[in-house]
C-alpha positions in Angstrom: 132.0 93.9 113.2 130.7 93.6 109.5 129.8 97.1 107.7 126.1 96.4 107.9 126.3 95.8 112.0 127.6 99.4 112.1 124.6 101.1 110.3 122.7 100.3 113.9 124.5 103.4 115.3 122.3 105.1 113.0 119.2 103.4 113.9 117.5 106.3 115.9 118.4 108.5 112.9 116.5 106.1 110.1 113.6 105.9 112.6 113.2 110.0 112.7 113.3 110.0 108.7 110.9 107.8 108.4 108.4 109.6 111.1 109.4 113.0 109.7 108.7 112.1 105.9 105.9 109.8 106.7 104.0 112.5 108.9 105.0 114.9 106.2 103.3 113.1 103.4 100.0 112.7 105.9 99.8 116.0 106.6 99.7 117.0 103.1 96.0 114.9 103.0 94.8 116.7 105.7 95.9 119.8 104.2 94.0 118.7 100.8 90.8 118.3 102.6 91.0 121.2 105.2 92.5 124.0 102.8 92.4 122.3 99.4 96.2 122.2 99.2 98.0 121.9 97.3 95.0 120.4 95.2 91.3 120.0 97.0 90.3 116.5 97.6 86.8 115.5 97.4 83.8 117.3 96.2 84.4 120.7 97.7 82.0 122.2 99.8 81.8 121.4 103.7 82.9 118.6 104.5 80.8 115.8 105.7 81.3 114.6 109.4 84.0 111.8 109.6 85.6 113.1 106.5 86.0 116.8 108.7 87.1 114.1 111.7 89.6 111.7 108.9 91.1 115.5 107.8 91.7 116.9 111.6 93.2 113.2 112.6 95.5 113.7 109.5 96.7 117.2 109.9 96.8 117.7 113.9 98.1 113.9 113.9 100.1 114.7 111.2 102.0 117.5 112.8 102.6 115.7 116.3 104.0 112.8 114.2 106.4 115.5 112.6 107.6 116.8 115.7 107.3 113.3 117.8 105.2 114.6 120.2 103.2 112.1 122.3 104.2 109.7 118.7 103.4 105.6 120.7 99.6 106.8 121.6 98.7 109.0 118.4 100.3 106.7 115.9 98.2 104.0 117.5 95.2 106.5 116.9 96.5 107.0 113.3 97.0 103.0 112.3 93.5 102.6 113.3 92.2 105.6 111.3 94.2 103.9 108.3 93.0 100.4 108.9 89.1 102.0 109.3 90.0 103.9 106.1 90.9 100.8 103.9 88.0 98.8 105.1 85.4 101.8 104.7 86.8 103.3 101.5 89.1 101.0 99.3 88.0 97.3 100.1 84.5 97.8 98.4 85.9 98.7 95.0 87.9 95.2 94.8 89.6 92.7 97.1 93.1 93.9 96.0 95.2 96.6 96.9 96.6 97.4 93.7 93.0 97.2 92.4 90.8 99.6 95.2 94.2 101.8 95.5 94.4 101.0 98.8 98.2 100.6 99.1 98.7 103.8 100.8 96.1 103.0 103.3 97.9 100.1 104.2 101.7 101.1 104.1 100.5 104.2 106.9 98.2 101.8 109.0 101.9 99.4 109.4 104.3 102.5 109.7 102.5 103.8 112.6 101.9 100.6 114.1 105.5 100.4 113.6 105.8 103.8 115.1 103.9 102.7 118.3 106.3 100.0 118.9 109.3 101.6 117.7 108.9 105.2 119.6 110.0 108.6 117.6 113.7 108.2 117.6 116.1 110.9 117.2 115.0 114.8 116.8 111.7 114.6 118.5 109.5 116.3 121.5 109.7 112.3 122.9 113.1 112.3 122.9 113.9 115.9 124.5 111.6 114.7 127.6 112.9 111.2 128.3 
């Protein structure tokens, strides 16, 4: 057994990383929009429909990503929001990603499709009730 075929054993380890930093790094929009932390994104002020539906998606979404609760359905939920996103917000200022600054967008819509697939792995809510 080669030294990279033993890094599998970690697998379900590698998998909860990336869902624990990736739903930490979502929340932290939701939390911009919602409380206008740690900086306030947007124009201030209430917010206007599906950007108050976009911020509760990202912060309630965000936190059962965190802990892996119910993670297959609600990071299907959360690629869609990210693929909606992308179209709606970043492909009308310019066909490329590095040009509309929609690579963000883009990298969440695949990790939580990846997610869907993929399940919670270790340290999660999932997990505890299988």
């Amino acid at each position: 057994m080669s030294g990279f075929e033993r890094l599998s054993a970690y697998q379900p380890y590698a998998l909860a990383a990336l869902r624990i930093i990736t739903a930490l790094l979502y929340i932290e929009h939701g939390t911009m929009k919602l409380f206008e932390f740690p900086i306030p994104q947007g124009e201030g002020g209430p917010l206007p429909p599906l950007m108050l539906v976009a911020a509760l998606l990202e912060f309630v979404g965000g936190l059962a990503i965190l802990v892996g609760f119910l993670t297959r359905p609600i990071a299907f939920i959360l690629s869609g929001q990210m693929a909606v996103a992308y179209f709606m917000a970043h492909v009308p200022m310019g066909f490329y990603p590095a040009v509309n600054q929609g690579e963000s967008a883009i990298l969440y819509c695949f990790v939580f499709l990846f997610l869907v697939f993929a399940g919670a792995g270790a340290f999660s809510v999932d997990k505890r009730n299988a």
